[in-house]
C-alpha positions as MATLAB code, in Angstrom:
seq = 'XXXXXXXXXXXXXXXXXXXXXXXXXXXXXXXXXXXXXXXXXXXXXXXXXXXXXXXXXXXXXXXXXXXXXXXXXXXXXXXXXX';
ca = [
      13.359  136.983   98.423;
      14.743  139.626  101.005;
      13.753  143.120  101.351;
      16.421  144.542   99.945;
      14.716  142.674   96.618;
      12.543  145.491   96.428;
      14.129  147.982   94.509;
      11.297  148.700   92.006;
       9.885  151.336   93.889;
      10.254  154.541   94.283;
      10.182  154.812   98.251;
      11.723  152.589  100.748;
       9.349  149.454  101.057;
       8.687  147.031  104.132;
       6.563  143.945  102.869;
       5.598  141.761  105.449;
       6.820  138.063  105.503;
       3.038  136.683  105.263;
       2.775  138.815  101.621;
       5.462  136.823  100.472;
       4.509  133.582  101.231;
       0.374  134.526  100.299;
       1.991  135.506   96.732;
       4.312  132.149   96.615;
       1.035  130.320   96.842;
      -0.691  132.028   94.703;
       1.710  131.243   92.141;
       1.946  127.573   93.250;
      -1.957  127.629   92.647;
      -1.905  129.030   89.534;
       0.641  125.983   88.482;
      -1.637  123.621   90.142;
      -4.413  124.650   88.494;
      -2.776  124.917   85.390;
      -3.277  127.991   84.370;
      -1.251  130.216   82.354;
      -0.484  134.223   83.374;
      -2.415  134.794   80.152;
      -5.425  132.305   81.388;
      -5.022  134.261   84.987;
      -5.328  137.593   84.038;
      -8.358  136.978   81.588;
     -10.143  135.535   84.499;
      -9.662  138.546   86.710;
      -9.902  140.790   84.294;
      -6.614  142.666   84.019;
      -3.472  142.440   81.688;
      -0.834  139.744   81.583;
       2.007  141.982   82.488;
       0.509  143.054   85.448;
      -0.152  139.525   86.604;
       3.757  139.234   85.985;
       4.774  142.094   87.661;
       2.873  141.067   90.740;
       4.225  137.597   90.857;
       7.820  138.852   90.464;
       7.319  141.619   92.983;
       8.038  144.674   90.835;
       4.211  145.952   91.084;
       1.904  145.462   94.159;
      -1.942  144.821   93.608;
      -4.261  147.238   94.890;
      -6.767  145.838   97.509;
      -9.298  145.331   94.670;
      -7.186  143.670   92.599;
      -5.748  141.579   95.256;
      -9.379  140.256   95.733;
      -9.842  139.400   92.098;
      -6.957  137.381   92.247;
      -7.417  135.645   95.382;
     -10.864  134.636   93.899;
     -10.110  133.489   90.318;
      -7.834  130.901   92.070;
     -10.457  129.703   94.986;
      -9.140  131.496   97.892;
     -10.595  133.886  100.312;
      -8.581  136.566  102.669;
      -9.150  136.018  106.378;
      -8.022  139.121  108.539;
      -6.683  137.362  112.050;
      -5.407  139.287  114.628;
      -2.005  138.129  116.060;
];
C-alpha cells in the first residue's frame, strides 16, 4: 500500500512505513491465531466494522484502541528511538 492509498480522509495523511507493516502483522496474527474480525473485536471490546476499517486503512485507531488491540493478540508497543 502507498500513500497515495489513503484517500479516506479528510486531510492530507503521512503514515509512517513502520504503521504499515505493525498493522500487516497484526492481521497476520489475527490469521494465526485464528481468529475472526468478529472474535477480534469482541475481545477488545469494540465493533467489527471498526476492526475492518482499521485493517483496510480507511479508519486509524486511537492510541487507546491501538493498545487494546495490540493486547488481545499478545503484543506489546516498544517506543525505540532511531
Amino acid at each position: 500500500m502507498s500513500l497515495n492509498d489513503y484517500t479516506y480522509f479528510s486531510k492530507p495523511l503521512t503514515i509512517p512505513k513502520d504503521y504499515e507493516v505493525m498493522v500487516q502483522k497484526l492481521i497476520d496474527a489475527r490469521f494465526t491465531q485464528g481468529l475472526s474480525q468478529e472474535a477480534l473485536a469482541h475481545k477488545i471490546g469494540c465493533t467489527v466494522s471498526i476492526v475492518h476499517k482499521w485493517e483496510t486503512h480507511k479508519r486509524i485507531p486511537s492510541g487507546f484502541l491501538l493498545f487494546c488491540w495490540l493486547e488481545a493478540l499478545g503484543y506489546e508497543l516498544t517506543v525505540t528511538q532511531r
